[in-house]
PANUKOL-211053 format. One record per residue (C-alpha): residue number from 0; residue in one letter; z, y, x. Coordinates in steps of 0.02 Angstrom, whole numbers, plus 50000, padded with zeros to 5 digits. Each point is the difference from the previous one (the first is absolute). Layout:
<sites>
+-----+---------+-------+-------+-------+
: num : residuo :    up : north :  east :
+-----+---------+-------+-------+-------+
: NUM :       a :     Z :     Y :     X :
...
+-----+---------+-------+-------+-------+
</sites>
This chain:
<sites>
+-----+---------+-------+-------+-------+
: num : residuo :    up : north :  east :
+-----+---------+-------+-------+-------+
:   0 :       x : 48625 : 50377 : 49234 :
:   1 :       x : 50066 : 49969 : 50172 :
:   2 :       x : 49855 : 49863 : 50095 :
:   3 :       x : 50117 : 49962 : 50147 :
:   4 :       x : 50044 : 49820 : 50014 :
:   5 :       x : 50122 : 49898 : 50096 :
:   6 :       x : 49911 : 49847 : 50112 :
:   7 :       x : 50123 : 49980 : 50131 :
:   8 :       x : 50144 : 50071 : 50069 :
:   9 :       x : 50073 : 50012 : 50156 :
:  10 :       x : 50201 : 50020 : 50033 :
:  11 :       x : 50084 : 50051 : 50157 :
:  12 :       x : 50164 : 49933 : 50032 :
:  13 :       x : 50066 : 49819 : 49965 :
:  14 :       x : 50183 : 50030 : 49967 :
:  15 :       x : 50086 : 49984 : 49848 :
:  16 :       x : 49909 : 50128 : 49889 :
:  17 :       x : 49826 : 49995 : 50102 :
:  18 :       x : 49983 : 49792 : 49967 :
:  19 :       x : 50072 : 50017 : 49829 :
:  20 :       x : 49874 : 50153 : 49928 :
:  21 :       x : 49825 : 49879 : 50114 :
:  22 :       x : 50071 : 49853 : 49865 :
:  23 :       x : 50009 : 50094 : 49863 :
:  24 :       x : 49822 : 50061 : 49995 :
:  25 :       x : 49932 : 49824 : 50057 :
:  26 :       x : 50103 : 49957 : 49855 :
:  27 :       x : 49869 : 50104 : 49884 :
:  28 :       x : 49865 : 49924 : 50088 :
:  29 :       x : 49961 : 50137 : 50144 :
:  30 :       x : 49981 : 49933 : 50176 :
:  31 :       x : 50112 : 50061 : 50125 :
:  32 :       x : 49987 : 50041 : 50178 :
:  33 :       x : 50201 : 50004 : 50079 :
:  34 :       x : 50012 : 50059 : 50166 :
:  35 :       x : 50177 : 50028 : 50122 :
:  36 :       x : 50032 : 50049 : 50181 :
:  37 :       x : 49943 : 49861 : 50117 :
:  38 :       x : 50140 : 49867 : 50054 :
:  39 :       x : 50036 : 50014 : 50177 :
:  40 :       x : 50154 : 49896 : 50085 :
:  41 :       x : 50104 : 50069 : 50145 :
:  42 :       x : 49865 : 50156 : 49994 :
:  43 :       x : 49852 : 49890 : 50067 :
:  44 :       x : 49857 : 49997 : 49895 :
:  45 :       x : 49969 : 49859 : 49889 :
:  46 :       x : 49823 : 49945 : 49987 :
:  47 :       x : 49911 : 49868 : 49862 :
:  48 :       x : 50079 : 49964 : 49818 :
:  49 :       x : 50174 : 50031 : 50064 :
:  50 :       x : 49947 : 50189 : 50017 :
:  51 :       x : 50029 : 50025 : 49786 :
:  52 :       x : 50170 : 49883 : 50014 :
:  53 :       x : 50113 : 50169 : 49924 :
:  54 :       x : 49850 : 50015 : 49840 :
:  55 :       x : 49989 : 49805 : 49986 :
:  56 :       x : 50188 : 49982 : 50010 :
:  57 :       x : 50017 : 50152 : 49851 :
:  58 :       x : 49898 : 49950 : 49880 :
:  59 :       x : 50056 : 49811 : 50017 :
:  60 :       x : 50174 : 50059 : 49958 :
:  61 :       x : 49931 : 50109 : 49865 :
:  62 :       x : 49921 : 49848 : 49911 :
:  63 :       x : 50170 : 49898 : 49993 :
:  64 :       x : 50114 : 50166 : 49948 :
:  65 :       x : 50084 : 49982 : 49850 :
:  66 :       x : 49944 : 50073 : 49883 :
:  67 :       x : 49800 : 49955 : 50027 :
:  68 :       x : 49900 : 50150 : 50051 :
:  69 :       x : 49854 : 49900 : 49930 :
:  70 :       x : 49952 : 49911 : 49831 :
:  71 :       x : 49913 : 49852 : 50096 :
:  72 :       x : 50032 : 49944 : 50187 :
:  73 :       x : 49803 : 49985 : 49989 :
:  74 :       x : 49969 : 50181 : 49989 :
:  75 :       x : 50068 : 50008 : 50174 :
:  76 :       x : 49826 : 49939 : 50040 :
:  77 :       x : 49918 : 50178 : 49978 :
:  78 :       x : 50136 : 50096 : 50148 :
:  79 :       x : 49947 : 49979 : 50169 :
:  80 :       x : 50081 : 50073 : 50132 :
:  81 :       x : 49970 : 50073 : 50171 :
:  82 :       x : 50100 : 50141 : 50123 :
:  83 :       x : 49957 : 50154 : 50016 :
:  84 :       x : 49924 : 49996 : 50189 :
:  85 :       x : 49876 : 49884 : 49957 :
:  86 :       x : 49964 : 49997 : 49810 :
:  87 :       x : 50011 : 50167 : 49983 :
:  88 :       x : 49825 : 50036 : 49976 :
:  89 :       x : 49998 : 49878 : 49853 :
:  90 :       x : 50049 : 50141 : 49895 :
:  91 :       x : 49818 : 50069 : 50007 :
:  92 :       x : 49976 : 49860 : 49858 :
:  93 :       x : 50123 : 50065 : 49882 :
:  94 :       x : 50019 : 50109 : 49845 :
:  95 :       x : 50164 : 50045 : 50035 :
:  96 :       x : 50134 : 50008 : 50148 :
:  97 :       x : 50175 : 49998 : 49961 :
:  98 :       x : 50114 : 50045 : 50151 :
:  99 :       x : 50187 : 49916 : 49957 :
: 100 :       x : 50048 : 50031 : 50191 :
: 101 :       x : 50186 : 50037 : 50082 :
: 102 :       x : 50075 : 50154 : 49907 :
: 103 :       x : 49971 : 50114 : 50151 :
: 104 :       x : 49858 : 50154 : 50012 :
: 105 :       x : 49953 : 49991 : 50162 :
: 106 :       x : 49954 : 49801 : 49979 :
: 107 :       x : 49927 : 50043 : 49831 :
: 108 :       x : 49880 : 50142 : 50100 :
: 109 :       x : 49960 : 49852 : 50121 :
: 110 :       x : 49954 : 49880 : 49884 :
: 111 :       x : 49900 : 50134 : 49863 :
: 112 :       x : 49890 : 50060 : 50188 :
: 113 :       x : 49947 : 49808 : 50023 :
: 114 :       x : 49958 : 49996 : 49804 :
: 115 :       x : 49908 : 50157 : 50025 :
: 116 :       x : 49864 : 49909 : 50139 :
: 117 :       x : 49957 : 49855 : 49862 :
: 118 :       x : 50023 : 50038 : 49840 :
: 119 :       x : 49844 : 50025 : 49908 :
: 120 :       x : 49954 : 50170 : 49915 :
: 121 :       x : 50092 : 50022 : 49832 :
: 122 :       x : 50104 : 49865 : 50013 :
: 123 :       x : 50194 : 50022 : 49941 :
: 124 :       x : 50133 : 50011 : 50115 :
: 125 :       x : 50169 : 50011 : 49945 :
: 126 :       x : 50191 : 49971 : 50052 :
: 127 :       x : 50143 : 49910 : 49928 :
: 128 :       x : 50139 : 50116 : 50076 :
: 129 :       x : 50139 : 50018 : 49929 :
: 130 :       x : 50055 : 50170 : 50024 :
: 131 :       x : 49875 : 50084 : 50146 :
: 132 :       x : 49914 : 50142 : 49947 :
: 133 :       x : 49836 : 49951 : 49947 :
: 134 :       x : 49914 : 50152 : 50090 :
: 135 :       x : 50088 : 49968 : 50160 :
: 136 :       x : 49883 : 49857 : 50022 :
: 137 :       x : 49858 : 50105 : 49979 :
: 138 :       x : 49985 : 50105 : 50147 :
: 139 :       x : 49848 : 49981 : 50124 :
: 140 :       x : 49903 : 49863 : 49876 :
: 141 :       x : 49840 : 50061 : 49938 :
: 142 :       x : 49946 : 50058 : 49821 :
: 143 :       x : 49932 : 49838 : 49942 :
: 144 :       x : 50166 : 49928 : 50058 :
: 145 :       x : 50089 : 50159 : 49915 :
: 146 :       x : 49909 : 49989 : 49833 :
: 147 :       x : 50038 : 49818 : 50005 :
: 148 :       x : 50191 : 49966 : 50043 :
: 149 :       x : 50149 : 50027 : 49891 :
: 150 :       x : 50147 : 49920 : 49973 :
: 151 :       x : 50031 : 49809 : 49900 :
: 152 :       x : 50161 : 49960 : 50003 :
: 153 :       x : 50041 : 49821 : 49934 :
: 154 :       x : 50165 : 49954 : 49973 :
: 155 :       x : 50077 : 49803 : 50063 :
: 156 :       x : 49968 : 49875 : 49932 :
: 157 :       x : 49822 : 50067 : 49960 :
: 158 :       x : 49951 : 49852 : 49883 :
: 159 :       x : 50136 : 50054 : 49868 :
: 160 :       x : 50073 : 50161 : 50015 :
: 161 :       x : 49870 : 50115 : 49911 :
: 162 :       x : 50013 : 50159 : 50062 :
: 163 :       x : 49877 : 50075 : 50109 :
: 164 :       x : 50005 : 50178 : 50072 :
: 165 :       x : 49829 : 50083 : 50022 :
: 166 :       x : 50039 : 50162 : 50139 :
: 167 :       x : 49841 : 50125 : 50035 :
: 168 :       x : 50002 : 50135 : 50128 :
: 169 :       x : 49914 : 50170 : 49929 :
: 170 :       x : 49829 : 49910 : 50130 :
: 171 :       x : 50014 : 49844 : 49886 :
: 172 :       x : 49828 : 49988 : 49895 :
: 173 :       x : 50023 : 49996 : 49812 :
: 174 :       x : 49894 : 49869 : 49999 :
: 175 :       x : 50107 : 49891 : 50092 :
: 176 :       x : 50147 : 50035 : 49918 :
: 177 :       x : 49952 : 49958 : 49834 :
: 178 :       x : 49933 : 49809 : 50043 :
: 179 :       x : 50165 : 49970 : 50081 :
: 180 :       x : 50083 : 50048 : 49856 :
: 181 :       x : 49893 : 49887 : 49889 :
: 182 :       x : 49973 : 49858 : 50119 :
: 183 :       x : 50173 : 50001 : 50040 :
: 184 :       x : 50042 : 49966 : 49797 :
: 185 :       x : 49854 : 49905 : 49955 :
: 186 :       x : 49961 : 49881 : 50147 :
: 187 :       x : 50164 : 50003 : 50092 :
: 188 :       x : 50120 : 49974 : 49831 :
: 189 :       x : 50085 : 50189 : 50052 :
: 190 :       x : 50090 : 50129 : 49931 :
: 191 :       x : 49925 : 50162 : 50087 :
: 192 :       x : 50100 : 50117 : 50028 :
: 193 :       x : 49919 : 50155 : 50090 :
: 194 :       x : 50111 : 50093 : 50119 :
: 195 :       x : 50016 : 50167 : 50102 :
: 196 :       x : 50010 : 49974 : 50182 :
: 197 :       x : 50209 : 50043 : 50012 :
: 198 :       x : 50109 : 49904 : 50113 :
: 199 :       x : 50019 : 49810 : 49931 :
: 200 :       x : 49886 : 50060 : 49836 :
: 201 :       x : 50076 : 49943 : 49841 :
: 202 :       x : 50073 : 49837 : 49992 :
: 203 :       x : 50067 : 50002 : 50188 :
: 204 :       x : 50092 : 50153 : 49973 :
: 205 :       x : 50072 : 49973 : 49862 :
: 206 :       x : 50049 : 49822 : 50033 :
: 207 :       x : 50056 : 50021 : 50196 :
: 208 :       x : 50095 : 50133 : 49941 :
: 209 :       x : 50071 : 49869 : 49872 :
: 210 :       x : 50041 : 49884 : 50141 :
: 211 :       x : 50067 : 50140 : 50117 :
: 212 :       x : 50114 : 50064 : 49881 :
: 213 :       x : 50077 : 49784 : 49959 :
: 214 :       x : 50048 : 50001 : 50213 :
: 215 :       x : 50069 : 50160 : 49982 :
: 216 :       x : 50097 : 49956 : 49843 :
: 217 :       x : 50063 : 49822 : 50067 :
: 218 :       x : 50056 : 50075 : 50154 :
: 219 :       x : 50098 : 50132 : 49923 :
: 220 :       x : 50071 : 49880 : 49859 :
: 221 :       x : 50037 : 49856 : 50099 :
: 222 :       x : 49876 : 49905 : 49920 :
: 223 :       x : 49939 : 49823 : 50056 :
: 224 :       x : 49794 : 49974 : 50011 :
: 225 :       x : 50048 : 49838 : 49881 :
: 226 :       x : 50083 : 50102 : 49878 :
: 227 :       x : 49859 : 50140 : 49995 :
: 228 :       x : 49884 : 49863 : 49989 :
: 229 :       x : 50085 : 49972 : 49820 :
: 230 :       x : 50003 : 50159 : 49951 :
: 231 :       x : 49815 : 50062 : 50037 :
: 232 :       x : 49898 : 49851 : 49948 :
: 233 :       x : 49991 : 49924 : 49794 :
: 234 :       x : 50181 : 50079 : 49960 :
: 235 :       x : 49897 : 50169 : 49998 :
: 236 :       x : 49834 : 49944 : 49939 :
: 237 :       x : 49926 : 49968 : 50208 :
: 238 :       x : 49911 : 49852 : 50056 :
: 239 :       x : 50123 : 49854 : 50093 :
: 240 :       x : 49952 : 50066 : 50140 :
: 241 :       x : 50129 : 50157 : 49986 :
: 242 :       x : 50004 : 50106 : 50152 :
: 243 :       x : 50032 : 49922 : 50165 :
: 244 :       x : 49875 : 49846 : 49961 :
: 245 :       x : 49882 : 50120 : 49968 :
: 246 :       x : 50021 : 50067 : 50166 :
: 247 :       x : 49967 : 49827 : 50071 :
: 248 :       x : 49833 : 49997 : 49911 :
: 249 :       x : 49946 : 50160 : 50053 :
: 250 :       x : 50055 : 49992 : 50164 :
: 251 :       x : 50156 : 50119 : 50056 :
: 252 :       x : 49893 : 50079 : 50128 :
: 253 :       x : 49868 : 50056 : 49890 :
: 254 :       x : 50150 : 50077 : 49903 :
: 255 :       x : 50091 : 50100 : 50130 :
: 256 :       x : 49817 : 50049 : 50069 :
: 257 :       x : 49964 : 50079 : 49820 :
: 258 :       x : 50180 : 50052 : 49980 :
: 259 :       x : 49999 : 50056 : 50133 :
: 260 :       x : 49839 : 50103 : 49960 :
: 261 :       x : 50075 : 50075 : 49862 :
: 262 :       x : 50135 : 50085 : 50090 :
: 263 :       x : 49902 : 50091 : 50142 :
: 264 :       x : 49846 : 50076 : 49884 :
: 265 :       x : 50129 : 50048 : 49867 :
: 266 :       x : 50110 : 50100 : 50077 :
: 267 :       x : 50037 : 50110 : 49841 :
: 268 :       x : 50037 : 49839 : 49894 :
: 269 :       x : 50172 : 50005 : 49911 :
: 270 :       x : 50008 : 49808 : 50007 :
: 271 :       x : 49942 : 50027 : 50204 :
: 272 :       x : 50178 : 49919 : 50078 :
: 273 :       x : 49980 : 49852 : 49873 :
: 274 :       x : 49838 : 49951 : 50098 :
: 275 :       x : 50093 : 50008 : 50185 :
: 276 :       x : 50021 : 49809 : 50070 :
: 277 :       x : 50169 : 49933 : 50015 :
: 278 :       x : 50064 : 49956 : 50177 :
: 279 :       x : 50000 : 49803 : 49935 :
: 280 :       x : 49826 : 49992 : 49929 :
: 281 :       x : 49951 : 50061 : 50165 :
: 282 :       x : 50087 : 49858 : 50080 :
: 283 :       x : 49907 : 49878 : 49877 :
: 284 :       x : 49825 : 50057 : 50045 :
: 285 :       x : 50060 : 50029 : 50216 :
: 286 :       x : 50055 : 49792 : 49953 :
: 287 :       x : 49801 : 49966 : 49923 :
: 288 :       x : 50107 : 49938 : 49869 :
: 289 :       x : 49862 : 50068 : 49871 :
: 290 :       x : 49996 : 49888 : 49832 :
: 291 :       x : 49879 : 49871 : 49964 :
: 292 :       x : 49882 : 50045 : 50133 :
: 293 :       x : 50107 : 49942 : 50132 :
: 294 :       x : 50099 : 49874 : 49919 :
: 295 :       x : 50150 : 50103 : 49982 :
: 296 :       x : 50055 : 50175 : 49938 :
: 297 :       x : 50153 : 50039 : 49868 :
: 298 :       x : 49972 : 49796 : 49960 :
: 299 :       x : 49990 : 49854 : 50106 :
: 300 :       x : 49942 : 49817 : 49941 :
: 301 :       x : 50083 : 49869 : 50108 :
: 302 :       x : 50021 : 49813 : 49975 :
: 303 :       x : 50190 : 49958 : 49975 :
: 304 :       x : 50097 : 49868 : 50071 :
: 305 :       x : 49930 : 49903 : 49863 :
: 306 :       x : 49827 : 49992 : 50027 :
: 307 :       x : 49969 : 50130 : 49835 :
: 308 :       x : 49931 : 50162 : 50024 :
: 309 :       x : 50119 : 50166 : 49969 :
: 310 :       x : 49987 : 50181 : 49993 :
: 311 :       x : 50114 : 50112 : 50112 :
: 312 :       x : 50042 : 50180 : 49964 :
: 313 :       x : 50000 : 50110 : 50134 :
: 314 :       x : 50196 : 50093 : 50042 :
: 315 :       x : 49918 : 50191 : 50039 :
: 316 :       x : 50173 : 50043 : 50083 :
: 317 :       x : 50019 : 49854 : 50104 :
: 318 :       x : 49810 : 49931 : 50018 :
: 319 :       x : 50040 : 49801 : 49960 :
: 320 :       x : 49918 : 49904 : 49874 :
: 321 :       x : 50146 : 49908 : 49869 :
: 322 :       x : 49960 : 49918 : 49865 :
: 323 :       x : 49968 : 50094 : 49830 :
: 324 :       x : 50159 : 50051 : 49888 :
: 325 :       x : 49968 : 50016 : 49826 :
: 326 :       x : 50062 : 50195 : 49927 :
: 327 :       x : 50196 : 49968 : 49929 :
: 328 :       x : 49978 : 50169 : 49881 :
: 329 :       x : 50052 : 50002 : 49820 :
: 330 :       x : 49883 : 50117 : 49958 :
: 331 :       x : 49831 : 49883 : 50044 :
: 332 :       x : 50077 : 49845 : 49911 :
: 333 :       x : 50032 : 50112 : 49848 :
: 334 :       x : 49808 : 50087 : 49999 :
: 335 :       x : 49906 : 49852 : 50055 :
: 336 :       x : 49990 : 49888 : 49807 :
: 337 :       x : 49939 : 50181 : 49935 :
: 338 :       x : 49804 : 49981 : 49968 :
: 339 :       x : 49976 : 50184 : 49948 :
: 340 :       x : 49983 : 50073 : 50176 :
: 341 :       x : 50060 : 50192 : 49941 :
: 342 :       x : 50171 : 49938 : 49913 :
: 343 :       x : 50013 : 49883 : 50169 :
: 344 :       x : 49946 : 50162 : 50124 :
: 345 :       x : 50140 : 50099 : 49881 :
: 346 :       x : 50135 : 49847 : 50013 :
: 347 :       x : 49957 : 50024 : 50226 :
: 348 :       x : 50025 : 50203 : 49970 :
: 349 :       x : 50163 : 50020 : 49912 :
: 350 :       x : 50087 : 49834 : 50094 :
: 351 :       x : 50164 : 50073 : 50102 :
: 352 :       x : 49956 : 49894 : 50151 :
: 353 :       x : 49895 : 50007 : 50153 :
: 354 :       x : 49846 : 49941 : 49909 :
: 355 :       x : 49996 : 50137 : 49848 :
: 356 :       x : 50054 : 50114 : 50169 :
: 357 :       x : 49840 : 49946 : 50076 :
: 358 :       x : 49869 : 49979 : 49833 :
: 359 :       x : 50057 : 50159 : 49946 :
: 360 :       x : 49960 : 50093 : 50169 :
: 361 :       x : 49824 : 49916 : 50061 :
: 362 :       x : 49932 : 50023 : 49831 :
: 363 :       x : 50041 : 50186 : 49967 :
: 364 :       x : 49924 : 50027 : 50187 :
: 365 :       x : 49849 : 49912 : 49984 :
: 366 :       x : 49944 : 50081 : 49829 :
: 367 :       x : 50039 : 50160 : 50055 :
: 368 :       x : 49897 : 49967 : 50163 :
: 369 :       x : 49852 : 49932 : 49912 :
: 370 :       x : 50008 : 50156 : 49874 :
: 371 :       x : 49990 : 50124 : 50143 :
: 372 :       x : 49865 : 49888 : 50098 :
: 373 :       x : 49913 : 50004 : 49831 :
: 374 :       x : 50010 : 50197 : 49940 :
: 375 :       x : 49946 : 50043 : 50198 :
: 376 :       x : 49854 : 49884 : 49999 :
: 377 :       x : 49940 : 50071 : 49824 :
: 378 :       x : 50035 : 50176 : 50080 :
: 379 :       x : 49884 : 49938 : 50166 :
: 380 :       x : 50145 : 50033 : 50119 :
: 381 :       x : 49992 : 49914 : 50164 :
: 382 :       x : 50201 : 49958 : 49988 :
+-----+---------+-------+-------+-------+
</sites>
């Protein structure tokens, strides 16, 4: 019987994932210590309150996101929040430290050697990455930290999407791996899901891929992102959010980071060149044009001449916003009353147009992909 409990937690990192994952566990009643890089204007030093403006400023946008990240606004109660200069030593009161920083190493390291000078003997440590290796991370900690740290890798919006990925390095105590897998299902609401430490783990590398493989396919079909929207989303059993919303929600920089990933420590991967980023999508993230985190990414919300609100879709060729154009294909109108989602994915597949073209294509790729992703990481290959 595993006698470690959970008291408090502390998360580093206030952006979208690191303010979303401090209210979900104040949302199952476990206070919450969020902490960010100080605010500083014009590079002078800020002093007083204003100092955690960039934590404050996060999790007050977290609380009004749509959908909640919490059950009650009154749970918010139990987060407090801090930077990491001056509240960093805070941590020495918690049970676990969660770092959900920038997806870069060398910050990561930074961070991880700051963690290392206050966090109390035996505590947890663990990162939300989304593709770095977990034992990267490792290097020059101590064995208490080393025993400690592994990989938990949430997935946005934490509140409702229920996977989480538990990744050990061969240092990782047994110990600790098997209360994260049962705390993660049993007080966090989790599926737990535990992974080898392979570039992007499960989930990421089979669904980047996924969404690698859509811009590769709507640039070489001379596809529209409103008309892929229709095809990846409830026409083939996905969530509304299809493809490129989902990028919003993630973040696109978070995905070309992992994608990016992918493609340098795989070099022997036959889906490799799927996982290269496209000349425009590095336009999009040069622009800070990165989804929902900065207001606007392959969508834009804008108040019309109206006064009411409406969504622009991003034009990847000629980077303008225009207003959304609903899919003219035969095929969608024909497949869309179908309930029973095979005859409907069947209907996409054998349609003569660019839509059966494009069903018939993405899906035979992506099985195929997440068969060989699955047979190598039953085999324990690296690739």
């Amino acid at each position: 019987m595993n006698k470690r409990t959970i008291k408090k937690v502390a998360v580093l990192g206030s952006g979208v994932m690191g303010s979303r994952i401090a209210c979900h566990f104040a949302g199952v009643g476990i206070p919450v210590i969020l902490l960010d890089i100080p605010y500083s204007k014009d590079g002078e030093t800020i002093t007083g309150k204003a100092r955690n403006k960039i934590v404050n400023d996060s999790l007050t946008a977290a609380l009004k996101s749509n959908p909640s990240p919490v059950y009650t606004k009154e749970v918010a109660k139990l987060i407090s929040t801090g930077n990491f200069d001056d509240d960093m030593k805070d941590i020495a009161s918690c049970d676990w430290v969660i770092e959900v920083v920038i997806e870069r190493l060398d910050i990561k390291k930074q961070v991880f050697e700051k963690v290392e000078q206050f966090r109390k003997p035996g505590s947890l440590i663990t990162s939300n990455t989304s593709g770095i290796p977990i034992h990267l991370m490792m290097e020059e900690r101590s064995e208490d930290f080393r025993k400690h740290f592994c990989g938990t890798h949430f997935f946005n919006p934490p509140r409702y999407l229920r996977l989480l990925e538990i990744i050990p390095t061969p240092d990782t105590d047994p110990e600790v791996i098997d209360f994260l897998m049962q705390y993660g299902d049993l007080t966090l609401g989790k599926t737990t899901v535990l992974c080898k430490d392979t570039p992007a783990f499960i989930a990421n590398r089979i669904g980047v891929f996924s969404i690698m493989s859509i811009f590769s396919l709507m640039d070489k079909q001379g596809l529209t992102i409103d008309e892929i929207e229709a095809l990846t989303g409830p026409m083939i059993g996905r969530p509304k959010s299809a493809t490129f919303r989902t990028a919003d929600v993630v973040g696109i920089d978070t995905l070309v980071k992992v994608a990016q990933g992918v493609h340098d420590n795989c070099p022997e991967d036959e889906a490799k060149d799927i996982f290269k980023i496209p000349s425009w999508l590095n336009t999009i993230v040069e622009n800070k044009w990165l989804g929902d985190k900065t207001g606007q990414g392959f969508f834009k919300k804008i108040k019309n001449e109206q006064g009411k609100s409406e969504i622009l879709t991003l034009d990847t060729e000629t980077k303008e916003y225009k207003p959304r154009v609903k899919p003219k294909l035969a095929s969608l109108d024909t497949a869309k009353p179908v309930d029973d989602l095979h005859t409907k994915i069947k209907m996409l597949n054998s349609s003569p147009d660019k839509a059966g073209e494009f069903t018939d294509t993405f899906i035979m790729d992506y099985f195929l992909t997440s068969a060989i992703a699955y047979l190598k990481s039953a085999m324990n290959f690296t690739e």
